[in-house]
DOMITOR-121234 format. One record per residue (C-alpha): residue number from 1; x negated, y, z negated. Coordinates in steps of 0.2 Angstrom, whole numbers, plus 5000, padded with zeros to 4 digits. Example, Ala and Ser with C-alpha at 12.3 -4.5 7.8 and 13.67 -1.06 7.14 Angstrom:
2
<pt><pos>1</pos><px>4938</px><py>4978</py><pz>4961</pz></pt>
<pt><pos>2</pos><px>4932</px><py>4995</py><pz>4964</pz></pt>
***
This chain:
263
<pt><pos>1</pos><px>5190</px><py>5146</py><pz>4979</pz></pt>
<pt><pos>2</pos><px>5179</px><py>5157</py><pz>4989</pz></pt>
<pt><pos>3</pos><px>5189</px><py>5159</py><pz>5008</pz></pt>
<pt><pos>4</pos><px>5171</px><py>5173</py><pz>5010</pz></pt>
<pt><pos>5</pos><px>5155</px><py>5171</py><pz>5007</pz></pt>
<pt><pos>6</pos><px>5148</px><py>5185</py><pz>5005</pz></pt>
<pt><pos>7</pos><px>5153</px><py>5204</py><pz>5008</pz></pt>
<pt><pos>8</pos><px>5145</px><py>5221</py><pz>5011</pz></pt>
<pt><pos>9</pos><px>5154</px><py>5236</py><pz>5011</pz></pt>
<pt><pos>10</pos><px>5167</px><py>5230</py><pz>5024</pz></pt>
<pt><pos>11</pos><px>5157</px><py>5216</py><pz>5031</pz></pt>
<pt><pos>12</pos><px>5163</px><py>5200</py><pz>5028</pz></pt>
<pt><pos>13</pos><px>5155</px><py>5181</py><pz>5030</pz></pt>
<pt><pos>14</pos><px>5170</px><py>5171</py><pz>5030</pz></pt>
<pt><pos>15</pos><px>5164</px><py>5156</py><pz>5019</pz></pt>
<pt><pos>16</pos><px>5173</px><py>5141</py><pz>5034</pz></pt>
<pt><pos>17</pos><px>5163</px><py>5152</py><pz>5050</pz></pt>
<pt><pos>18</pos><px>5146</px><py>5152</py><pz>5039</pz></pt>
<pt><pos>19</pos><px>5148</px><py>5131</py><pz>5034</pz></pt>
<pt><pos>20</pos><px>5153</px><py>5128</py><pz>5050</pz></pt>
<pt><pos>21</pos><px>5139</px><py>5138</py><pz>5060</pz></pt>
<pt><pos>22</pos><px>5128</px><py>5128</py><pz>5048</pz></pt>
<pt><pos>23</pos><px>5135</px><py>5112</py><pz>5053</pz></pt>
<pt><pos>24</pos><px>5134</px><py>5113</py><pz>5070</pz></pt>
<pt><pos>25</pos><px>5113</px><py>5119</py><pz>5065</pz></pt>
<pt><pos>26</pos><px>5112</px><py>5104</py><pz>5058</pz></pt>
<pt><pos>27</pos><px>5119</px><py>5092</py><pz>5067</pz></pt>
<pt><pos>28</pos><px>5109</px><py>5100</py><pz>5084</pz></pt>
<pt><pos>29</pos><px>5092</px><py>5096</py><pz>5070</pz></pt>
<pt><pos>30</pos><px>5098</px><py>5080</py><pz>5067</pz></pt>
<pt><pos>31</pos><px>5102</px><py>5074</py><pz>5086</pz></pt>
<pt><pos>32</pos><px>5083</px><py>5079</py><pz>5089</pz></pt>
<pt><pos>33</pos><px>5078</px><py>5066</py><pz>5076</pz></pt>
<pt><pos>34</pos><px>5091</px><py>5053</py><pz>5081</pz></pt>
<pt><pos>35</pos><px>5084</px><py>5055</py><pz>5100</pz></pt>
<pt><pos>36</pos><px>5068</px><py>5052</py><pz>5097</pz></pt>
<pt><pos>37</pos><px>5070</px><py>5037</py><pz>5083</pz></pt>
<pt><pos>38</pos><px>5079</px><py>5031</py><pz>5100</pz></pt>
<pt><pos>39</pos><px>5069</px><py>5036</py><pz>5112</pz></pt>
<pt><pos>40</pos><px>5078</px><py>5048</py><pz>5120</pz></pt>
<pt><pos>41</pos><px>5072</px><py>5063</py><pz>5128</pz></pt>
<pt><pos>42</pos><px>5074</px><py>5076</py><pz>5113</pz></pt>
<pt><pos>43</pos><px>5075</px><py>5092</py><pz>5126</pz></pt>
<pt><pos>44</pos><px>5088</px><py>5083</py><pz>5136</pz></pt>
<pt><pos>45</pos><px>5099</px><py>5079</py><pz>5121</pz></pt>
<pt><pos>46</pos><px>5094</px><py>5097</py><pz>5115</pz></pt>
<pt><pos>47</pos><px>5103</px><py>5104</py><pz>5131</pz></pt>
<pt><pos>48</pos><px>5117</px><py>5093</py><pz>5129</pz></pt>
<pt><pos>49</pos><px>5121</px><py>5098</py><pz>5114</pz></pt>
<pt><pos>50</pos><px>5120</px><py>5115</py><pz>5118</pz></pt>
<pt><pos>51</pos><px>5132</px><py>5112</py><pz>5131</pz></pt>
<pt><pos>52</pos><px>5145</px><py>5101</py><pz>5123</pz></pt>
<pt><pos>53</pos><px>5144</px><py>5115</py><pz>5108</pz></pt>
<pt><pos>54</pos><px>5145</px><py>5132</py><pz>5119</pz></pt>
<pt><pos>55</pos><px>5158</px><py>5121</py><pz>5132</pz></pt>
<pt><pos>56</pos><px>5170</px><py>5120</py><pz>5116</pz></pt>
<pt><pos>57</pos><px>5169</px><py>5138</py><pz>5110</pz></pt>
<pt><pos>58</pos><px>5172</px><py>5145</py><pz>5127</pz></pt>
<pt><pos>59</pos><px>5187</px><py>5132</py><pz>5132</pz></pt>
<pt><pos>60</pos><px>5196</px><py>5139</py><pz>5111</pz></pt>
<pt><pos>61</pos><px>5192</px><py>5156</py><pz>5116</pz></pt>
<pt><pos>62</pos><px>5199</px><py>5155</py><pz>5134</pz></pt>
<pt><pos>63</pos><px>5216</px><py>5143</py><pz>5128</pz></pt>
<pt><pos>64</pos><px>5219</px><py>5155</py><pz>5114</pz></pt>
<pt><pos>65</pos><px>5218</px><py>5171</py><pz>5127</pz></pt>
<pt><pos>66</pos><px>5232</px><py>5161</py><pz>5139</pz></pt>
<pt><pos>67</pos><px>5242</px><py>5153</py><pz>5122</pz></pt>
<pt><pos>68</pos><px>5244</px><py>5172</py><pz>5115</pz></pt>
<pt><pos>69</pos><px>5245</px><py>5182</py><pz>5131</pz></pt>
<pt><pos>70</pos><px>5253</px><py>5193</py><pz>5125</pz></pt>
<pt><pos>71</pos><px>5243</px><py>5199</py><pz>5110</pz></pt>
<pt><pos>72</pos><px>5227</px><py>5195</py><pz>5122</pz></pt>
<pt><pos>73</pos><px>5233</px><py>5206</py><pz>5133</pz></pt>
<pt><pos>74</pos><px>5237</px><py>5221</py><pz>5121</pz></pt>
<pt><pos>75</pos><px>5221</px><py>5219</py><pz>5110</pz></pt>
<pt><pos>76</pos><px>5207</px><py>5211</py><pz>5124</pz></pt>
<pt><pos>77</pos><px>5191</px><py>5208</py><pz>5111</pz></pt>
<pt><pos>78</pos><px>5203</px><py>5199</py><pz>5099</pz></pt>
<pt><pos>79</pos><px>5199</px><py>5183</py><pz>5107</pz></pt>
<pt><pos>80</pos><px>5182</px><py>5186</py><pz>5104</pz></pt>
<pt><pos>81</pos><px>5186</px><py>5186</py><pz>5084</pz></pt>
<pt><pos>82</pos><px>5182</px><py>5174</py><pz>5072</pz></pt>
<pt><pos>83</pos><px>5200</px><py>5171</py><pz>5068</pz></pt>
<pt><pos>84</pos><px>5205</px><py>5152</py><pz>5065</pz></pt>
<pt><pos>85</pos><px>5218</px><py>5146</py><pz>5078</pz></pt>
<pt><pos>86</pos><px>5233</px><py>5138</py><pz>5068</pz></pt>
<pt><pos>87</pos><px>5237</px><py>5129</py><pz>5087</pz></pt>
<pt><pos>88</pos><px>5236</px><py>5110</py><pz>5083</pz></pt>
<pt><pos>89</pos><px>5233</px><py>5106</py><pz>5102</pz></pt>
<pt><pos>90</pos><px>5220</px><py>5120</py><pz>5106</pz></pt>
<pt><pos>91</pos><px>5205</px><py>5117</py><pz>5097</pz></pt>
<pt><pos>92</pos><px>5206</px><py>5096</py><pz>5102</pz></pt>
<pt><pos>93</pos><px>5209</px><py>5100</py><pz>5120</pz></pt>
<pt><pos>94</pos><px>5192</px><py>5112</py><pz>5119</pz></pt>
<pt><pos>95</pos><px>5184</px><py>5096</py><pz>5112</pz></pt>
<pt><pos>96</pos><px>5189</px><py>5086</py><pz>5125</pz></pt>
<pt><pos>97</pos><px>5183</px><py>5099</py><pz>5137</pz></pt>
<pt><pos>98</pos><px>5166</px><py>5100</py><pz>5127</pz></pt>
<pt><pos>99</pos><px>5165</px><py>5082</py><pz>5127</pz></pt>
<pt><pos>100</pos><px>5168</px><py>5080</py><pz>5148</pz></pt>
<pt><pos>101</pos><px>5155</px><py>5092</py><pz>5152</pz></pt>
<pt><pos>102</pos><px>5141</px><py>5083</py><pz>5139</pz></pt>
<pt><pos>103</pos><px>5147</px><py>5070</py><pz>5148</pz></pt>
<pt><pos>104</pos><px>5143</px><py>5076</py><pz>5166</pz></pt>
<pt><pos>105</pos><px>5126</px><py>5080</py><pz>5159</pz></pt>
<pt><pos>106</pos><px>5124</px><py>5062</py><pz>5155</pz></pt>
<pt><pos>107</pos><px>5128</px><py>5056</py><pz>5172</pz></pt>
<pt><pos>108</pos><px>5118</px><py>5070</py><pz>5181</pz></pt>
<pt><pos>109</pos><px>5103</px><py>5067</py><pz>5170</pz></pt>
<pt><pos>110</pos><px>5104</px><py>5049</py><pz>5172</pz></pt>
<pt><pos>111</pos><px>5105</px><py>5046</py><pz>5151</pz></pt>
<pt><pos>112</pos><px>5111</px><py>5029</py><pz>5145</pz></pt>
<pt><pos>113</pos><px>5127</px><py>5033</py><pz>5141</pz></pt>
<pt><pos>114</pos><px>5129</px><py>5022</py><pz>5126</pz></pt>
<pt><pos>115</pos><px>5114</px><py>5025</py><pz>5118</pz></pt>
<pt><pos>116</pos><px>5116</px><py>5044</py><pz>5120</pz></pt>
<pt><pos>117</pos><px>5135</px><py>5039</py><pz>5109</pz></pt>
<pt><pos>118</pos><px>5125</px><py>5032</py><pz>5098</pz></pt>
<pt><pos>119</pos><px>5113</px><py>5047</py><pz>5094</pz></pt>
<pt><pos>120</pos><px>5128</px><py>5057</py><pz>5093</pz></pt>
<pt><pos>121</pos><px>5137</px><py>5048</py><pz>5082</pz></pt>
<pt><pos>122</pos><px>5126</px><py>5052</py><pz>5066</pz></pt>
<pt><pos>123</pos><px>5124</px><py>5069</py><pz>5069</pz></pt>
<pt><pos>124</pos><px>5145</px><py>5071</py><pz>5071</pz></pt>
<pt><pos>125</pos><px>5146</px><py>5063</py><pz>5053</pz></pt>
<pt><pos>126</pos><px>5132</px><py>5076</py><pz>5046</pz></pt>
<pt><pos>127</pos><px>5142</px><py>5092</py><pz>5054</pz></pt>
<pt><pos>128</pos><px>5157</px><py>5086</py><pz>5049</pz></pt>
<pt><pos>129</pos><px>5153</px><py>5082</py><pz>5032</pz></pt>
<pt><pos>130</pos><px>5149</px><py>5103</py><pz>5030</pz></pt>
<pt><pos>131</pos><px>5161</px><py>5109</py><pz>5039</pz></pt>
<pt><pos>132</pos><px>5174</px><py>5100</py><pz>5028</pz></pt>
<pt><pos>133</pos><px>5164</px><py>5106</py><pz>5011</pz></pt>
<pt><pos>134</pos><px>5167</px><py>5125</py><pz>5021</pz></pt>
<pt><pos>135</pos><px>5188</px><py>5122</py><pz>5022</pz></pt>
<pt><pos>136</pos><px>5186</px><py>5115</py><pz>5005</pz></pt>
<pt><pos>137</pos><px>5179</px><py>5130</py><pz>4997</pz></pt>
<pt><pos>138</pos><px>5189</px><py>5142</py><pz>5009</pz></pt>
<pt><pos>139</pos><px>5206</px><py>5134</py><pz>5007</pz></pt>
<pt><pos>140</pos><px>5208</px><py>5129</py><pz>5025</pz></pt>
<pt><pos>141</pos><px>5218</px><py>5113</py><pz>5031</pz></pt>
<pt><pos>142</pos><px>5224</px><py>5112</py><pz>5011</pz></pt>
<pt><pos>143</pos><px>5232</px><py>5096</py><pz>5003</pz></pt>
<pt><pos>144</pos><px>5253</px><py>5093</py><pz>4999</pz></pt>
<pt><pos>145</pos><px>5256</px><py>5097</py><pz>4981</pz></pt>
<pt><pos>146</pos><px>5250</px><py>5083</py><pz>4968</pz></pt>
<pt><pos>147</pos><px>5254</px><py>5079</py><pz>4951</pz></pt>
<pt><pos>148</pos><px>5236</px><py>5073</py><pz>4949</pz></pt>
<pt><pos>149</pos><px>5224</px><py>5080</py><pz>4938</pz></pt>
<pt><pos>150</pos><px>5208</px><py>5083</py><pz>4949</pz></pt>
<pt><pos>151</pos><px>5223</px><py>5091</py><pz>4960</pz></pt>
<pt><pos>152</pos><px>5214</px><py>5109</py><pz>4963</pz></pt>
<pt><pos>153</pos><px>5222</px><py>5126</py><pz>4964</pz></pt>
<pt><pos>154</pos><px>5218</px><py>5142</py><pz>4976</pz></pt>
<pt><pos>155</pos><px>5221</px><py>5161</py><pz>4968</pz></pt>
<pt><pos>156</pos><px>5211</px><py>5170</py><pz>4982</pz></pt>
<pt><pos>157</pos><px>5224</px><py>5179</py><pz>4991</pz></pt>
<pt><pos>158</pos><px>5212</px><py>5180</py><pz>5007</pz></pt>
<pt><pos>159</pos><px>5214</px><py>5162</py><pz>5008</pz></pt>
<pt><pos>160</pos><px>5233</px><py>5164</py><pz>5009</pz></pt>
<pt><pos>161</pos><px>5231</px><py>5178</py><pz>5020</pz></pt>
<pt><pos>162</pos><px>5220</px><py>5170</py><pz>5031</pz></pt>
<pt><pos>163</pos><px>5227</px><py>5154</py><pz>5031</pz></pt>
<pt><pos>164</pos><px>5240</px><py>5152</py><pz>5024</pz></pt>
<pt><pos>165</pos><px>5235</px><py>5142</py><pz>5007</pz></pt>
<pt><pos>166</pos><px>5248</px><py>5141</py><pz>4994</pz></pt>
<pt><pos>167</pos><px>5241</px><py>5149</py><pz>4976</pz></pt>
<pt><pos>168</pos><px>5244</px><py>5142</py><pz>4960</pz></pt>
<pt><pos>169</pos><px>5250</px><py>5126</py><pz>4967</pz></pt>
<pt><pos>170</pos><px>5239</px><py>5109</py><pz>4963</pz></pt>
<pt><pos>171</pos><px>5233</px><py>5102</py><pz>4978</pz></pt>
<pt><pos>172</pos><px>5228</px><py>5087</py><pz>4984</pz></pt>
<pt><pos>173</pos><px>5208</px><py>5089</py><pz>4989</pz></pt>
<pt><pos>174</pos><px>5211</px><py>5081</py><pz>5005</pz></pt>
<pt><pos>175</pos><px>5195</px><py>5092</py><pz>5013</pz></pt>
<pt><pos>176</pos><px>5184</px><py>5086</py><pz>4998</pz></pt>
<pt><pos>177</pos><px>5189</px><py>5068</py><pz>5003</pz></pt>
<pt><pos>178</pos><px>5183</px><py>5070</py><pz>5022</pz></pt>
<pt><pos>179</pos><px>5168</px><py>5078</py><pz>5015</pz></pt>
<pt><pos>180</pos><px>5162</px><py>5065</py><pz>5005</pz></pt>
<pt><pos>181</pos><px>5169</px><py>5049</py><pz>5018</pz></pt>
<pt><pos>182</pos><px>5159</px><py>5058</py><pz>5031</pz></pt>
<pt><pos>183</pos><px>5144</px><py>5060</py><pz>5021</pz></pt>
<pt><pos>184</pos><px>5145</px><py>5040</py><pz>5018</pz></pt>
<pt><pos>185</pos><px>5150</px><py>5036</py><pz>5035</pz></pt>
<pt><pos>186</pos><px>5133</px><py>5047</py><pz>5038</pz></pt>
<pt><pos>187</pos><px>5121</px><py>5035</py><pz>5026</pz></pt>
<pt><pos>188</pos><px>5129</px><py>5021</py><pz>5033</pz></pt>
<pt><pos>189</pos><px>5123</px><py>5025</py><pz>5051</pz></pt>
<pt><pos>190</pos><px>5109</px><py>5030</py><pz>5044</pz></pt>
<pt><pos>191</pos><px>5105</px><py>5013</py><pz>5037</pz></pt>
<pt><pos>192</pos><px>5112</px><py>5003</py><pz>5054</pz></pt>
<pt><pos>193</pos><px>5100</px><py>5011</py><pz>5065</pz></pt>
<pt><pos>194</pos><px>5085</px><py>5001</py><pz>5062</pz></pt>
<pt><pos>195</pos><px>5099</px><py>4985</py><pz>5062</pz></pt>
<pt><pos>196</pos><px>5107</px><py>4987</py><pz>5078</pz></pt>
<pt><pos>197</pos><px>5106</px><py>4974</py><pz>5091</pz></pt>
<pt><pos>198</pos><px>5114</px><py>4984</py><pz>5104</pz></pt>
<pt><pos>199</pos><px>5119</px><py>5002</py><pz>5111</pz></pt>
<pt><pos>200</pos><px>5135</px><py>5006</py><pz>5106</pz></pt>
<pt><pos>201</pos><px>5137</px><py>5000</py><pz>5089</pz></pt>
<pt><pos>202</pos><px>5133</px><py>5018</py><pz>5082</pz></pt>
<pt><pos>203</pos><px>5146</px><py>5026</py><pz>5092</pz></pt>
<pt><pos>204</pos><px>5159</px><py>5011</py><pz>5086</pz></pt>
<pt><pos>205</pos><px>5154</px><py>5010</py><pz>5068</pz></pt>
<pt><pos>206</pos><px>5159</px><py>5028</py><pz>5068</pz></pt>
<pt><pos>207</pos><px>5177</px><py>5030</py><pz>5079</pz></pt>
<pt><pos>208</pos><px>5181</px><py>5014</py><pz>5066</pz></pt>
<pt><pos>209</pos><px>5176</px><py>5022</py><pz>5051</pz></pt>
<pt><pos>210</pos><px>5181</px><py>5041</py><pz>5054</pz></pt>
<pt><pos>211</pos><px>5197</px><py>5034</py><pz>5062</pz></pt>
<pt><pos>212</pos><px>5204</px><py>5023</py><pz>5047</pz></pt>
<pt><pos>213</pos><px>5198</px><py>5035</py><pz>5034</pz></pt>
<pt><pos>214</pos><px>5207</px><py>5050</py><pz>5045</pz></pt>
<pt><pos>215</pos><px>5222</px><py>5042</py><pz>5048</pz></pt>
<pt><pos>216</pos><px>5226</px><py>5038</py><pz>5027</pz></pt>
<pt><pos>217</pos><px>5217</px><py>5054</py><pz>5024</pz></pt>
<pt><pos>218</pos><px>5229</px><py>5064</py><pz>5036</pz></pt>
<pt><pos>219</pos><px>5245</px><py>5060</py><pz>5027</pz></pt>
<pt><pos>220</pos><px>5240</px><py>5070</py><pz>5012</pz></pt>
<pt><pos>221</pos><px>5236</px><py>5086</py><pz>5022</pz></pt>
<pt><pos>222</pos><px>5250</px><py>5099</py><pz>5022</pz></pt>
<pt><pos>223</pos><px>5244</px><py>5108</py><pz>5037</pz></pt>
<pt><pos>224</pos><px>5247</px><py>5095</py><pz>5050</pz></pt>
<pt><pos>225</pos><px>5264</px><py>5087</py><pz>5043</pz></pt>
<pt><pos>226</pos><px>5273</px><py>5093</py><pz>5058</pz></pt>
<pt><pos>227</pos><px>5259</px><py>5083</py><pz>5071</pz></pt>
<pt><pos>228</pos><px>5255</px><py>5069</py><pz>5058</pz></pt>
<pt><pos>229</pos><px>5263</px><py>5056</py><pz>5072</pz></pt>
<pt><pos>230</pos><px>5252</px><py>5063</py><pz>5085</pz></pt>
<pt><pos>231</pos><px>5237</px><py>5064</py><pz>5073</pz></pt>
<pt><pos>232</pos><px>5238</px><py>5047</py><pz>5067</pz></pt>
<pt><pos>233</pos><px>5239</px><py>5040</py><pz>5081</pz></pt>
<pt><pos>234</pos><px>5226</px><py>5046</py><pz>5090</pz></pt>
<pt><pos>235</pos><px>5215</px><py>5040</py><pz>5074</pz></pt>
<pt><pos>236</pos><px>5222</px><py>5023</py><pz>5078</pz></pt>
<pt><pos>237</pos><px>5217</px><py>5025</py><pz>5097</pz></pt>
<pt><pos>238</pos><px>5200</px><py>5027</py><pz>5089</pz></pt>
<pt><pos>239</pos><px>5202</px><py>5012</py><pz>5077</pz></pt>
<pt><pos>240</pos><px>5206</px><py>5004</py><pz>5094</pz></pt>
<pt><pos>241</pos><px>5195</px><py>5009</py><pz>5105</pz></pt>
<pt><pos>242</pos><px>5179</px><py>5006</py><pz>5093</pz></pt>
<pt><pos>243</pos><px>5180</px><py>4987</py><pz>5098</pz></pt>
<pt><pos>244</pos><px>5175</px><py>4989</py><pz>5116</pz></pt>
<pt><pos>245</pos><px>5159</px><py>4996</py><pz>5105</pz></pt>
<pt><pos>246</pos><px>5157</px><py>4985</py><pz>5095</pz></pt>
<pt><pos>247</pos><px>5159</px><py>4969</py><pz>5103</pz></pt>
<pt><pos>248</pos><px>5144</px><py>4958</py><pz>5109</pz></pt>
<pt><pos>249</pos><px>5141</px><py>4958</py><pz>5127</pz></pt>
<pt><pos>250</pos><px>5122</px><py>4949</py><pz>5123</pz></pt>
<pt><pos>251</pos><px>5128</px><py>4938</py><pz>5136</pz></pt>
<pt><pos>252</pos><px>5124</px><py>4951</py><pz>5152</pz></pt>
<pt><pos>253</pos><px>5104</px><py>4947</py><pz>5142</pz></pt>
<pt><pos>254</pos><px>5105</px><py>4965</py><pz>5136</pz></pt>
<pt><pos>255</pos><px>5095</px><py>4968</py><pz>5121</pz></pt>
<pt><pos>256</pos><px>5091</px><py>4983</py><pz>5111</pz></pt>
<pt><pos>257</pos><px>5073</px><py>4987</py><pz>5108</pz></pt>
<pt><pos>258</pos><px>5071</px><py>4987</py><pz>5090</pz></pt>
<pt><pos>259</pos><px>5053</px><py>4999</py><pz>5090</pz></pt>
<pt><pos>260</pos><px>5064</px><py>5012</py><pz>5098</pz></pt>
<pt><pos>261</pos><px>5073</px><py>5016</py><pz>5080</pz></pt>
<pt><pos>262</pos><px>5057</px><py>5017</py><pz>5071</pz></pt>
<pt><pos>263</pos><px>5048</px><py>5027</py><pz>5082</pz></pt>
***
């Protein structure tokens, strides 16, 4: 496929940094328009954004430095590369440290914290949607072998450089499949909003759907067999967890205000 972009002389846009960069554009764009359909302060969801997304790159750039020491130590502005960290553990815990500052900047900002979940849910769809087209073309997080015939075959030996990708081998999609289920999880948000009858149901809709779909999904990816257990089961916490979402608490005489999502 194509692992870059483009290329000058020695310069180099890896084809998973530019998708992903153009994911997390996107999904920043997005949260705008999902903040004021449910009017939310735009600049405060703006900010938070912002936060959650430098909060992450800072926490992977940091872990890397203390998980390789070592190499950190001998070549300092290496962990200021681009280079994809093949950790399974580092890059979740640096969401989970994005996602605990966002969510002090809730609290401090006095945001409903539901509905915030439900203006982010969308937009998480969207980005992910691109950055799995971006390690489709690149040949990131590849597929086990398949006997199928729209199995799909790497030759660029920058993909097996960079990430290991076996060439010449049929492979399952598996990156192509998250792609498109996120792009209809997406549409499906997209057509609940107006429909909701309560904060939250966003934000469940989407740990149910993207949790079910990456759980089956998962088991087809080669590059996570060794934490498919852990994997899986935190995509059937998610499953889990959406019912405390999505369950009607219209009994506490909570109701949604229906303009909200049309404005």
């Amino acid at each position: 496929m194509y692992p870059r972009l483009f290329q000058l002389g020695r310069f180099a846009i890896p084809t998973y940094g530019a998708f992903t960069a153009l994911a997390l554009v996107a999904a920043l764009v997005a949260l705008l328009q999902f903040a004021r359909r449910l009017a939310l302060d735009a600049n405060k969801l703006w900010n938070l954004g912002l936060i959650a997304i430098l909060t992450t790159l800072i926490a992977e750039r940091l872990l890397l430095a203390v998980a390789y020491f070592g190499a950190f130590r001998a070549h300092p502005f290496w962990v200021l590369g681009i280079t994809t960290s093949h950790s399974g553990w580092i890059f979740p815990v640096a969401v989970v440290m994005g996602f605990a500052a966002a969510t002090l900047y809730v609290l401090a900002e006095g945001l409903s914290f539901l509905r915030v979940l439900d203006c982010i849910a969308p937009c998480a769809a969207l980005g992910l949607a691109l950055n799995r087209t971006g390690a489709f073309l690149a040949g990131l997080d590849y597929g086990l072998p398949s006997a199928q015939a729209w199995g799909v075959r790497y030759s660029s030996r920058i993909a097996a450089f960079w990430y290991h990708t076996p060439l010449g081998v049929r492979l399952y999609p598996v990156q192509l499949y998250e792609a498109i289920t996120s792009l209809l999880i997406f549409l499906t948000l997209c057509w609940w909003l107006p429909r909701r009858t309560q904060d939250g149901e966003l934000a469940g809709s989407w740990l149910f759907l993207f949790g079910l779909t990456g759980f089956f999904l998962d088991s087809h990816r080669a590059a996570v067999q060794s934490s498919l257990f852990a994997r899986q089961a935190t995509f059937a916490l998610m499953v889990i967890s959406s019912a405390a979402l999505l369950i009607s608490r219209k009994s506490d005489g909570y109701t949604v205000d229906n303009d909200a999502s049309h404005t």
